[in-house]
ZABASE-379520 format. One record per residue: x, y, z of N, C-alpha, C in turn; residue number from 1. Coordinates in Angstrom, 1 decimal. Layout:
      nu      nv      nw     cau     cav     caw      cu      cv      cw    i
       X       Y       Z       X       Y       Z       X       Y       Z  NUM
...
//
This chain:
      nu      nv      nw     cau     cav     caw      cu      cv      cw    i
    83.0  -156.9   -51.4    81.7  -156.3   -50.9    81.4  -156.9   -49.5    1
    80.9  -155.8   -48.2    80.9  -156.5   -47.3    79.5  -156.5   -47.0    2
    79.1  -158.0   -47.0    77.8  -158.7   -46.8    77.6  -159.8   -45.8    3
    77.0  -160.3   -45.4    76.4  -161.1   -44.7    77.6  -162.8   -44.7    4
    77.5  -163.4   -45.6    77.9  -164.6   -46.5    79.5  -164.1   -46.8    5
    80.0  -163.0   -47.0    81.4  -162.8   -47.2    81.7  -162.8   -45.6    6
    81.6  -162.1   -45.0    81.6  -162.0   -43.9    82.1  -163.2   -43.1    7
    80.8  -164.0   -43.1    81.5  -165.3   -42.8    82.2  -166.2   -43.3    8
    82.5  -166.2   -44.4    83.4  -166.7   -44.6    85.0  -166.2   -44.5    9
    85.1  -165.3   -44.8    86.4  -164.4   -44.0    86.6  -164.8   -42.1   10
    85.5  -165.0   -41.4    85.5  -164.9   -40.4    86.1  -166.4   -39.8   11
    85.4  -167.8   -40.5    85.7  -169.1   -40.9    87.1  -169.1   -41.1   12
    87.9  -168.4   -42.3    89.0  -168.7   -42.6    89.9  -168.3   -41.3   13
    89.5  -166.9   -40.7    90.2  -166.5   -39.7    90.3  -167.6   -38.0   14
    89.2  -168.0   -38.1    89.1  -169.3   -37.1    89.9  -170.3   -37.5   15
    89.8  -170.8   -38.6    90.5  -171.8   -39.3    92.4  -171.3   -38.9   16
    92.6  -169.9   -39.3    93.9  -169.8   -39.4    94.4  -169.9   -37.7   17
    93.5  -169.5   -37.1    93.7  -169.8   -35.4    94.2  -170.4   -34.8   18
    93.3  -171.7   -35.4    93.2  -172.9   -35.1    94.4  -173.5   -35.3   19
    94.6  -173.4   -36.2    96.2  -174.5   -36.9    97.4  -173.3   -36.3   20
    97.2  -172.1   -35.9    98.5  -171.5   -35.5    98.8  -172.1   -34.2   21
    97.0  -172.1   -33.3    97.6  -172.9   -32.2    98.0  -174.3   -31.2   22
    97.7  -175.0   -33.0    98.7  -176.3   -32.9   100.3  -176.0   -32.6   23
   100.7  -174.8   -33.0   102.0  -174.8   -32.5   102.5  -173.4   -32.1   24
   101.8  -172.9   -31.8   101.9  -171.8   -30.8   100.7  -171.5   -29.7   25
   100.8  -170.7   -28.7    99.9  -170.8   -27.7    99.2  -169.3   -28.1   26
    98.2  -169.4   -28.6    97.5  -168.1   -28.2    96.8  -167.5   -27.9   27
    97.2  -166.0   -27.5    96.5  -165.3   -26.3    95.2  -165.3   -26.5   28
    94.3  -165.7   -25.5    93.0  -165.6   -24.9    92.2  -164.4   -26.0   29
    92.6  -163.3   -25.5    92.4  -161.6   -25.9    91.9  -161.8   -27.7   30
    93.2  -162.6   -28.4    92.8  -162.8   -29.8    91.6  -163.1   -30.4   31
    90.8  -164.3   -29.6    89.7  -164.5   -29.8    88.7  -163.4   -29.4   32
    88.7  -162.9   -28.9    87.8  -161.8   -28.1    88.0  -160.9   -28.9   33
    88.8  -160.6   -29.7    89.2  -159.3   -30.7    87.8  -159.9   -31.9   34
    88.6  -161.0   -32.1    87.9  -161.6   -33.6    86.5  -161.4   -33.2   35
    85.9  -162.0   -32.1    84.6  -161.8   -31.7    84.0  -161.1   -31.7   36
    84.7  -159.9   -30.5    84.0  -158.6   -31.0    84.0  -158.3   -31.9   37
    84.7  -158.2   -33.5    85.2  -157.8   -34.4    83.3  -158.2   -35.3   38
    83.2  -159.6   -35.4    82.0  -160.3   -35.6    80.7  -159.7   -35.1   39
    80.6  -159.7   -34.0    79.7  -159.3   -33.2    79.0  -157.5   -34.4   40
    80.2  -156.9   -34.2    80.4  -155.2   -34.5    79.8  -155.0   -36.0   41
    80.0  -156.2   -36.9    80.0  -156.3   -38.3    78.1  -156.4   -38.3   42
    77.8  -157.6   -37.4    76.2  -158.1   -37.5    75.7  -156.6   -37.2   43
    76.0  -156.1   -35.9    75.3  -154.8   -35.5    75.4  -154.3   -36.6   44
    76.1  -153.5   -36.8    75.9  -152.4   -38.0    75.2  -152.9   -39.4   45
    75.4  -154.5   -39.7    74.8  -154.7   -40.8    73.3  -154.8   -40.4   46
    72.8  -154.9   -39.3    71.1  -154.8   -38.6    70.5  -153.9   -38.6   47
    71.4  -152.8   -38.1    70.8  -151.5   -37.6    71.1  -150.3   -38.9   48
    72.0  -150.5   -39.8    72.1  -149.2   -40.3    71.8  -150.2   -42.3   49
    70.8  -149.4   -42.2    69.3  -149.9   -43.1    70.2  -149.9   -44.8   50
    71.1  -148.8   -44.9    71.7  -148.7   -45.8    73.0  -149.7   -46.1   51
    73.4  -150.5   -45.5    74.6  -151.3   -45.4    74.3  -152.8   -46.5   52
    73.1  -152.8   -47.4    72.7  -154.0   -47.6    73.7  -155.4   -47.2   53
    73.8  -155.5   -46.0    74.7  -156.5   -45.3    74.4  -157.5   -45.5   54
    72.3  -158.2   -44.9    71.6  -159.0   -45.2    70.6  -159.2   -46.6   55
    71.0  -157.9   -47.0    69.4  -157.8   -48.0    69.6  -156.4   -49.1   56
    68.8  -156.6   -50.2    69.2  -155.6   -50.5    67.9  -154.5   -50.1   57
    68.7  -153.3   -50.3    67.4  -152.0   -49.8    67.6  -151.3   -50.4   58
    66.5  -150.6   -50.7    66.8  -149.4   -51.9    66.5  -148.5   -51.0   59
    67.6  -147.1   -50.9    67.6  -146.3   -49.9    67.8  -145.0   -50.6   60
    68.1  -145.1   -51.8    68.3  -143.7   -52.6    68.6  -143.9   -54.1   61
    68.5  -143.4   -55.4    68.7  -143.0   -56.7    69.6  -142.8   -57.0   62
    70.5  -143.8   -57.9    71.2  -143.0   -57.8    71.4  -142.0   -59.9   63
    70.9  -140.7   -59.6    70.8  -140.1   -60.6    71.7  -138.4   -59.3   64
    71.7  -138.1   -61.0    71.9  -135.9   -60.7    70.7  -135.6   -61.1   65
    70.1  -135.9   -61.4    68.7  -135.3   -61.3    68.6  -134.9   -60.2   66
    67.8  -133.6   -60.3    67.4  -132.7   -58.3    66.1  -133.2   -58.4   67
    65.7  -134.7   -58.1    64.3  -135.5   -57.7    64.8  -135.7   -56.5   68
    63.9  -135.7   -55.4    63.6  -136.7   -54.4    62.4  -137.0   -53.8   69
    62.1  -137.7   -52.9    60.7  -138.6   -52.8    60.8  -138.6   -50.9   70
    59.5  -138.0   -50.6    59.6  -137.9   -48.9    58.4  -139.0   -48.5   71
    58.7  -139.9   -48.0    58.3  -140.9   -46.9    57.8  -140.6   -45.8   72
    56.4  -141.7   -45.1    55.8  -141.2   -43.9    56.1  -142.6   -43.2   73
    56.0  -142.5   -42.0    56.4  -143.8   -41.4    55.0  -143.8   -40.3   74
    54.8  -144.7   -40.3    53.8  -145.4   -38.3    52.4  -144.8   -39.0   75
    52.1  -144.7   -39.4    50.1  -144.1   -39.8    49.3  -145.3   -39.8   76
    48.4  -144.7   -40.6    47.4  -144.0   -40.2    47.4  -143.5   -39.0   77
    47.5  -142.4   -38.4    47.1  -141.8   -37.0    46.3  -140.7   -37.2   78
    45.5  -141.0   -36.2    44.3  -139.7   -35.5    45.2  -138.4   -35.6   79
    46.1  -138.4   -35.2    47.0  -136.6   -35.3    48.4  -137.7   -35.7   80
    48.9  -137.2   -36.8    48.3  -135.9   -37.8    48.4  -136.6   -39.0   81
    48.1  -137.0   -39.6    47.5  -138.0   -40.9    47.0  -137.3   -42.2   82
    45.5  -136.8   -41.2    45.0  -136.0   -42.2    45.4  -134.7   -42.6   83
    46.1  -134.0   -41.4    46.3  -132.6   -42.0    47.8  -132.8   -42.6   84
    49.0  -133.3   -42.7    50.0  -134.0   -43.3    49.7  -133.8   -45.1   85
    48.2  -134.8   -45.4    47.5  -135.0   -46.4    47.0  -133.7   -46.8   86
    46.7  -132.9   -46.0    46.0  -131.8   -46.5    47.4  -130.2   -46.9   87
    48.5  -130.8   -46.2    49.8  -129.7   -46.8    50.1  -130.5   -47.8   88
    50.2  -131.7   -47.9    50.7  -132.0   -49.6    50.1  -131.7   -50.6   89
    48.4  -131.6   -50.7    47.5  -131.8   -51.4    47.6  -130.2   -51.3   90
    47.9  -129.3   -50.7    48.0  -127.7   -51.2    49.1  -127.4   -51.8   91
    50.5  -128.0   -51.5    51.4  -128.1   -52.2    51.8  -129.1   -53.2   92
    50.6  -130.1   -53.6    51.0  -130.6   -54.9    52.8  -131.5   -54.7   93
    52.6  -132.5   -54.0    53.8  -133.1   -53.3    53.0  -134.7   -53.2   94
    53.6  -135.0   -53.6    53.4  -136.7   -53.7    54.3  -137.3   -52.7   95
    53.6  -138.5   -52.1    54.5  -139.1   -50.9    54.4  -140.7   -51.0   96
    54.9  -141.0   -50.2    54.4  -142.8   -49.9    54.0  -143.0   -48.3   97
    53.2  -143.5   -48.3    53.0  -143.8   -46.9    53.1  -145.3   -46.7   98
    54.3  -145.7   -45.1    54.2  -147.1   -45.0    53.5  -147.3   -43.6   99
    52.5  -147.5   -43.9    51.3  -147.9   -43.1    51.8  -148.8   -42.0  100
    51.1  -149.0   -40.4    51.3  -150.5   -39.8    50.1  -150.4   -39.7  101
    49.4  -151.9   -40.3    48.4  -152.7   -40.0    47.8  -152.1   -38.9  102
    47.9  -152.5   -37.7    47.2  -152.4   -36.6    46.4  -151.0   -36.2  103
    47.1  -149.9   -37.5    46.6  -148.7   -36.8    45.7  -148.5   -37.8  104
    45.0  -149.7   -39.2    44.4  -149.2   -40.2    42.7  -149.4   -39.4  105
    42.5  -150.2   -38.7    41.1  -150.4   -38.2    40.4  -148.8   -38.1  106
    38.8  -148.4   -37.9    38.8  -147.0   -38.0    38.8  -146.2   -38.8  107
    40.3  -146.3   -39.2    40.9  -145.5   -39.8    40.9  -145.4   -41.4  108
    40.3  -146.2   -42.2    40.2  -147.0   -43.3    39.7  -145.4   -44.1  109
    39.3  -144.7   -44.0    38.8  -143.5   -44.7    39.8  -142.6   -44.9  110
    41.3  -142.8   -44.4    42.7  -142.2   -44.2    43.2  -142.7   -45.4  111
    43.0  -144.1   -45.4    44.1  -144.9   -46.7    43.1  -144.6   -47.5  112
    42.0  -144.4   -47.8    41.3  -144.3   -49.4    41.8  -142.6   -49.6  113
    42.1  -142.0   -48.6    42.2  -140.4   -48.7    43.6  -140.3   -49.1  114
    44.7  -141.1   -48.6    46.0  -141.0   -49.2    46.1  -141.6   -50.8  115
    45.1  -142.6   -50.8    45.1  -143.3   -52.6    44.3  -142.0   -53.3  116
    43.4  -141.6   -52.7    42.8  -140.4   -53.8    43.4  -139.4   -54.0  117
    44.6  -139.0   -53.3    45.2  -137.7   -53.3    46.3  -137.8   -54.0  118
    46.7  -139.0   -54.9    47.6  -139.9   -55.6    48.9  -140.2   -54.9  119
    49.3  -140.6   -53.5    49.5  -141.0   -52.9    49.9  -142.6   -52.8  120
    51.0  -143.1   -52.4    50.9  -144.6   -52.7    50.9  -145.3   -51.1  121
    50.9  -146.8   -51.0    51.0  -146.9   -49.4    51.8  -148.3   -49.6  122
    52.7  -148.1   -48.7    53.8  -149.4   -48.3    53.6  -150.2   -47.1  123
    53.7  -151.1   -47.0    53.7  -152.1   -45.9    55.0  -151.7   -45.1  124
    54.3  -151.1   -43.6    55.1  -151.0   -42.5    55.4  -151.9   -42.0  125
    54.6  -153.4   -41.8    54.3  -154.3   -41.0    52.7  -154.3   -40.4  126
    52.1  -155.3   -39.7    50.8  -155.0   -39.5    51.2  -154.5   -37.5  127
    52.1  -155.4   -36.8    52.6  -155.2   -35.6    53.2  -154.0   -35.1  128
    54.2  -154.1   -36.4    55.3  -153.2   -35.4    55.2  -153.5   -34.3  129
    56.2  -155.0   -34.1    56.3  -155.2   -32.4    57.6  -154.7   -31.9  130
    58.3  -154.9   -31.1    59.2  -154.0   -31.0    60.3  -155.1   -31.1  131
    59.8  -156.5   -31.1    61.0  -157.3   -31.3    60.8  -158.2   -32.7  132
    60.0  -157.3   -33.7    59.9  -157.6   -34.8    61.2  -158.1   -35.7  133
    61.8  -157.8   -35.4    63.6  -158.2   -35.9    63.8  -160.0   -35.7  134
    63.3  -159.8   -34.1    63.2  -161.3   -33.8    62.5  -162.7   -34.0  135
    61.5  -161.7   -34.9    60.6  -163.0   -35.3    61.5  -163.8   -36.4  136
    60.4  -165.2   -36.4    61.1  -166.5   -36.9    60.4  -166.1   -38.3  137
    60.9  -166.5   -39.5    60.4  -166.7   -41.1    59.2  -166.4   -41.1  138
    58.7  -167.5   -40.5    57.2  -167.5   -40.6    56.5  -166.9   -40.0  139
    56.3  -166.4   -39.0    56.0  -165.5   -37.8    56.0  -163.9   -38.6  140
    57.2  -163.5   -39.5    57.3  -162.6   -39.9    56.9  -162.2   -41.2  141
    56.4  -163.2   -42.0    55.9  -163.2   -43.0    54.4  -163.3   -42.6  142
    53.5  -164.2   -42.1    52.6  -163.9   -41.8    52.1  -162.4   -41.6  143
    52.9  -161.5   -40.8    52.8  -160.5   -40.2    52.4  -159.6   -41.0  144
    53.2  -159.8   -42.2    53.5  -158.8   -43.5    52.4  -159.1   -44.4  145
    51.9  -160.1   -44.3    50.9  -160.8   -45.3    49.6  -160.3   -45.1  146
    49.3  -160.2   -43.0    48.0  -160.4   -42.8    48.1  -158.3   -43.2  147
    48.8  -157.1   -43.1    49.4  -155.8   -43.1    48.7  -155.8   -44.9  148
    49.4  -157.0   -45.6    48.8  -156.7   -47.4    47.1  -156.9   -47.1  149
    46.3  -157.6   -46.3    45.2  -158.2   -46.6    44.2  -157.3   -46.0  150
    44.6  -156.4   -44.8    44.2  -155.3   -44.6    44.0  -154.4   -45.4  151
    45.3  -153.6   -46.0    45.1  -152.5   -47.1    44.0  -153.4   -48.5  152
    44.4  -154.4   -49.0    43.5  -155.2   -50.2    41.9  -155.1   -49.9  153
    41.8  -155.3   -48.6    40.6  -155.0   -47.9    40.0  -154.0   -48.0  154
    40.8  -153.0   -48.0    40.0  -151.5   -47.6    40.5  -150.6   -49.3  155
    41.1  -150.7   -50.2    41.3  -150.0   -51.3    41.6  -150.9   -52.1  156
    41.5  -152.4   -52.3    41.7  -152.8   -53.2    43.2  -153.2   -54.1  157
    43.9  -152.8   -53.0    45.6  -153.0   -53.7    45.9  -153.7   -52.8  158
    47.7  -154.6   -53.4    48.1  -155.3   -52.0    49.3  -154.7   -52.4  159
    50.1  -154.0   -51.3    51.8  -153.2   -51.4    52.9  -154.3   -51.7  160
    53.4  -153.5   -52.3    54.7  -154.4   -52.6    55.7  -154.0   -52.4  161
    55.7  -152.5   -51.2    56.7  -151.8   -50.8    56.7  -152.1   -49.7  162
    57.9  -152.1   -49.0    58.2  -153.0   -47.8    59.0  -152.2   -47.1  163
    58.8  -151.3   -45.9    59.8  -150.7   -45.0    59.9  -151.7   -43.9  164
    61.2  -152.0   -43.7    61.6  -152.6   -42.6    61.1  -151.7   -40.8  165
    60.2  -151.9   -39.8    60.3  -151.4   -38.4    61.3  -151.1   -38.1  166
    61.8  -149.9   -37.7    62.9  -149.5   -36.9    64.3  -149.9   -37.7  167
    64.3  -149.8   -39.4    65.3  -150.3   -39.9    65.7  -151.1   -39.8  168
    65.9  -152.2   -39.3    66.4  -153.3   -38.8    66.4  -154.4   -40.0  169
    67.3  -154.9   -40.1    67.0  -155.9   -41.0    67.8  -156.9   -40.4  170
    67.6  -158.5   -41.5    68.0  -159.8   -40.3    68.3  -160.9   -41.6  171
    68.6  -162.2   -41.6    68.7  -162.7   -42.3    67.1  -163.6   -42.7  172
    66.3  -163.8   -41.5    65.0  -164.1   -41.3    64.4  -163.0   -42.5  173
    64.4  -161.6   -42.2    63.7  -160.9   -43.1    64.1  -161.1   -44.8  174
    65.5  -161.6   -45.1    65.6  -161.5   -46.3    65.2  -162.4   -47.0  175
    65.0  -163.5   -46.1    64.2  -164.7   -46.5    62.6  -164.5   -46.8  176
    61.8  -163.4   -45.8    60.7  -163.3   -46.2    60.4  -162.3   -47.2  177
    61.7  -161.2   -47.6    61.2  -160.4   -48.7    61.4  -161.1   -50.3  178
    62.4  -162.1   -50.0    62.4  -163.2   -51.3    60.8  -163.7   -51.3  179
    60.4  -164.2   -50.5    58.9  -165.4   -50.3    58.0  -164.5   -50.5  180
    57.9  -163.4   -50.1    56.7  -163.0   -50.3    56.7  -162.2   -51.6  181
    57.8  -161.8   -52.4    58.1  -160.8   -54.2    57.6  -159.3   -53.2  182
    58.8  -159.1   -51.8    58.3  -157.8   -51.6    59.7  -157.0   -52.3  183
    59.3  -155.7   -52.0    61.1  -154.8   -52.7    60.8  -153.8   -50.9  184
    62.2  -154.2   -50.3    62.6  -153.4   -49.2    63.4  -152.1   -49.5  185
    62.2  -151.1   -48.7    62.8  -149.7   -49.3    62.9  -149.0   -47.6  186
    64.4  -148.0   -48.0    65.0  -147.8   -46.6    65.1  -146.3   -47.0  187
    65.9  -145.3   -46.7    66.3  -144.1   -46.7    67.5  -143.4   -46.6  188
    68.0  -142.6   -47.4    69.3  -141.7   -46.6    69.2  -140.5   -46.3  189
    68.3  -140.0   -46.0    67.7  -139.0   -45.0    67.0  -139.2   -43.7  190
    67.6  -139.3   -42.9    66.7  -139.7   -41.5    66.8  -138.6   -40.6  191
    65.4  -138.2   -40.5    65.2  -136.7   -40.1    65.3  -136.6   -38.6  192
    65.4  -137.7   -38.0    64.8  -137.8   -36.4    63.8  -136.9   -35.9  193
    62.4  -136.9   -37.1    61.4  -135.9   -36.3    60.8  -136.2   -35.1  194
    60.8  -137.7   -35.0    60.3  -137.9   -33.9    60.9  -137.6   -32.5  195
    62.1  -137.2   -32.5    63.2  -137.0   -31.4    63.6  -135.4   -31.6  196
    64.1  -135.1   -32.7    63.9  -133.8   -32.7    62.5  -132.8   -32.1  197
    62.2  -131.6   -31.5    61.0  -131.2   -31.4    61.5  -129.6   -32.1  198
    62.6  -129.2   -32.4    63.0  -127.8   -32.8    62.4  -128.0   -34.6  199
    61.9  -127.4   -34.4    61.6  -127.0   -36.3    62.8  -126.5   -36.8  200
    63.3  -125.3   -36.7    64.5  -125.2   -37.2    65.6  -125.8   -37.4  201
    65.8  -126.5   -35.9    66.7  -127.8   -36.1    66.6  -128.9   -37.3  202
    65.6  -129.4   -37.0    64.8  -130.4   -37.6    65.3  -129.8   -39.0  203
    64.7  -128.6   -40.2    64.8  -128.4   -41.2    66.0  -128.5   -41.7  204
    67.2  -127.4   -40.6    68.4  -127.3   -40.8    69.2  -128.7   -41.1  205
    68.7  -129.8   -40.5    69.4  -131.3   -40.2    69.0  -131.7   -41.9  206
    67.5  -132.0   -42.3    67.3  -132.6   -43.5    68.2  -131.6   -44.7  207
    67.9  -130.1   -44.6    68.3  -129.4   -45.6    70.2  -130.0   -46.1  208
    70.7  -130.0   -44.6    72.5  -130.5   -45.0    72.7  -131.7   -45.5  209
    71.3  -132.5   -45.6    71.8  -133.9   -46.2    71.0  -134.1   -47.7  210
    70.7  -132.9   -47.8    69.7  -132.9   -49.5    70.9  -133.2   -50.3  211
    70.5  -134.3   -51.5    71.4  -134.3   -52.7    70.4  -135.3   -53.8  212
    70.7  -135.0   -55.1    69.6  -135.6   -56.0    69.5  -137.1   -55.9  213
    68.1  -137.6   -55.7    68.2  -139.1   -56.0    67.7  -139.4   -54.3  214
    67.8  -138.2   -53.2    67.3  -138.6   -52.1    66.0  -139.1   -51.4  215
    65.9  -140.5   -50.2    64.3  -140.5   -50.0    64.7  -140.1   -48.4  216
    64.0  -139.2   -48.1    63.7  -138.4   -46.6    62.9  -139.1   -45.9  217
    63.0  -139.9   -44.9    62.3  -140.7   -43.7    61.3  -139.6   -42.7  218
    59.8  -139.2   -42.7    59.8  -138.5   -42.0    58.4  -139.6   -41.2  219
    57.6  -139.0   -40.5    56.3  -139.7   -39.6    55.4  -138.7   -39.4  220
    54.1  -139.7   -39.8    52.7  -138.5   -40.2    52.1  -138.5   -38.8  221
    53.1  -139.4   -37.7    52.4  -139.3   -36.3    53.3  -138.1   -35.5  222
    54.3  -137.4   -36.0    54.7  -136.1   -35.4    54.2  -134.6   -35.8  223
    53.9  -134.5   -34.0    53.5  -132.5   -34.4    54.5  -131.8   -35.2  224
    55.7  -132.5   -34.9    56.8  -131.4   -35.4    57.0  -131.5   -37.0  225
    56.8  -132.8   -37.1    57.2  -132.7   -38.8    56.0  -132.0   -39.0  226
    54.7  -132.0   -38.9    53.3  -131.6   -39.4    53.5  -129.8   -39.0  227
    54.3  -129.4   -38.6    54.9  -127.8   -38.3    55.7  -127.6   -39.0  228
    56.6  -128.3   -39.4    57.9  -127.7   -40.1    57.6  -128.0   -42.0  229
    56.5  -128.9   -42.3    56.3  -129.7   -43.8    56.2  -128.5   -44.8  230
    55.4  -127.4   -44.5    55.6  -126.3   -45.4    57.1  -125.7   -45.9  231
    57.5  -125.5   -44.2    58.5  -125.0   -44.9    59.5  -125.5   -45.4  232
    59.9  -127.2   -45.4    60.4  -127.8   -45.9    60.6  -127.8   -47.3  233
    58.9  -128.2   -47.5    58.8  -128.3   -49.3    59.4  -127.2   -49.7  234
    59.0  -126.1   -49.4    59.6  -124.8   -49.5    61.1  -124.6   -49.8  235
    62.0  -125.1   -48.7    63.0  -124.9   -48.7    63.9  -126.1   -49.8  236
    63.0  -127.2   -50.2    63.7  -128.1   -50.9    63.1  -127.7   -52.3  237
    62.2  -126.8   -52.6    62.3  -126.3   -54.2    62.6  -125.0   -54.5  238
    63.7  -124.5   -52.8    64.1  -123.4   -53.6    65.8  -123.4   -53.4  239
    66.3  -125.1   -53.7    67.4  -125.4   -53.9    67.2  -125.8   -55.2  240
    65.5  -125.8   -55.9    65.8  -126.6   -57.1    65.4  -127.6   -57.3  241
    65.0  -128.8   -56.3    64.6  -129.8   -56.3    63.0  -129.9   -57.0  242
    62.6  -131.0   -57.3    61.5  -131.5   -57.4    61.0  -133.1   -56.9  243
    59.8  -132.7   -55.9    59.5  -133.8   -55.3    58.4  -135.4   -56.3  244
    59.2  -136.7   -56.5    58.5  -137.1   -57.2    58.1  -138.3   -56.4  245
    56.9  -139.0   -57.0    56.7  -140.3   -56.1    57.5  -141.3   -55.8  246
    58.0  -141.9   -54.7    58.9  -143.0   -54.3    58.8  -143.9   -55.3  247
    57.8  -144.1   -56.3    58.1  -145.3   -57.0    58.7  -145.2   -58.2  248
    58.4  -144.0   -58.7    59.1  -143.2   -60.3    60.3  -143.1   -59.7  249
    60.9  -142.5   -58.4    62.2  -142.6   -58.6    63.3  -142.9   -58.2  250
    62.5  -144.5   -57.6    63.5  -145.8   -57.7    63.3  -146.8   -58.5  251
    62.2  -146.3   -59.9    61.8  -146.8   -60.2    61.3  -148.6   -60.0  252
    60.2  -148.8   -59.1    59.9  -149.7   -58.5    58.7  -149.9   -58.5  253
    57.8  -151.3   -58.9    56.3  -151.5   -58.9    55.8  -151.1   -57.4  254
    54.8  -150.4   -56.5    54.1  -150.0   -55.5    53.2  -151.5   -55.1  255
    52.7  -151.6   -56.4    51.6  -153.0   -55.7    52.2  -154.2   -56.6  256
    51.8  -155.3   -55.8    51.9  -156.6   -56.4    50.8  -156.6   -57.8  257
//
């Protein structure tokens, strides 16, 4: 299994075996630089690609044949489009998760009681989203995630126990704080790039080729374009069949502490 902890240790033995070859042989420079890069290439990918549980584990999909899956909002509360997002689900009878960042709940506090009343659940995005959130120290990053629960507990009375990592990213620092804090890190294998995308049809065509049962779809309640294309989405994903159920039924996972 390739993880974090195997990794290195494979890596160690390979240094090790280096080492003692070039007690008696000379070896090329380049060798090391291979291994290195080789190291280097493994961290990246186990950081960036959310699904690799490299450092951590992440729940990114079901795995069932059931035609369920479960669509995700990312960066909210936002002034556009938040509420009207809430107001296509709520005509189409579509349950979602929303992973909130802290900083954007101030204001805005009449959005998260409108996503809890509309049966709706909400995850901890982080309270920052700084952009070097990856780089925070344990503590630094736990805090962050703590003061993000004491907001929402604040304003509806629940504290999340759903945890999306910022920008996917995971670290060995974060796996430390999702142990400390009893969070469950939830990731996706649908990444719509609505925010980069602006073609609706593109956009639809891209999620529609990656539908399969058990999927959770990454999308953000802060783009026009997802908030244009959401109809016909739902649309197009129950008339392959599917049914949309809440992120927590089906990875089956507690929402709140």
């Amino acid at each position: 299994m390739l993880n974090f902890k195997n990794t290195n240790i494979v890596f160690i033995i390979v240094l090790l075996l280096l080492a003692g070859l070039a007690t008696r042989y000379q070896v090329p420079a380049y060798v090391y630089i291979i291994v290195v890069l080789l190291y280097a290439g493994l961290l990246f990918y186990g950081s960036y690609y959310v699904g690799s549980n490299f450092f951590m584990k992440v729940l990114c999909r079901s795995n069932t044949v059931t035609r369920q899956i479960a669509i995700s909002f990312d960066d909210g509360p936002a002034d556009a489009y938040t509420v009207e997002i809430l107001e296509v689900l709520k005509t189409a009878r579509v349950p979602a998760v929303f992973f909130c960042i802290g900083k954007n709940i101030t204001g805005r506090e009449w959005m998260l009681k409108q996503i809890i009343e509309q049966g709706h659940i909400i995850g901890n995005h982080s309270y920052s989203h700084h952009f070097w959130f990856d780089l925070f120290s344990t503590k630094k990053m736990l805090a962050d995630l703590q003061l993000m629960n004491t907001r929402v507990k604040e304003t509806i009375g629940v504290s999340p126990r759903l945890f999306r990592p910022p920008y996917g990213v995971t670290t060995p620092n974060m796996r430390n704080v999702v142990q400390e804090g009893g969070y469950t890190a939830i990731g996706w294998n649908i990444r719509s790039l609505d925010t980069v995308i602006k073609e609706e049809k593109k956009l639809l065509q891209k999620i529609a080729a990656l539908l399969q049962p058990g999927a959770v779809i990454l999308l953000h309640d802060t783009s026009k374009t997802t908030l244009s294309v959401l109809p016909q989405l739902i649309a197009a994903v129950r008339g392959r069949g599917y049914e949309f159920v809440r992120l927590d039924k089906l990875l089956n996972v507690a929402p709140y502490a």
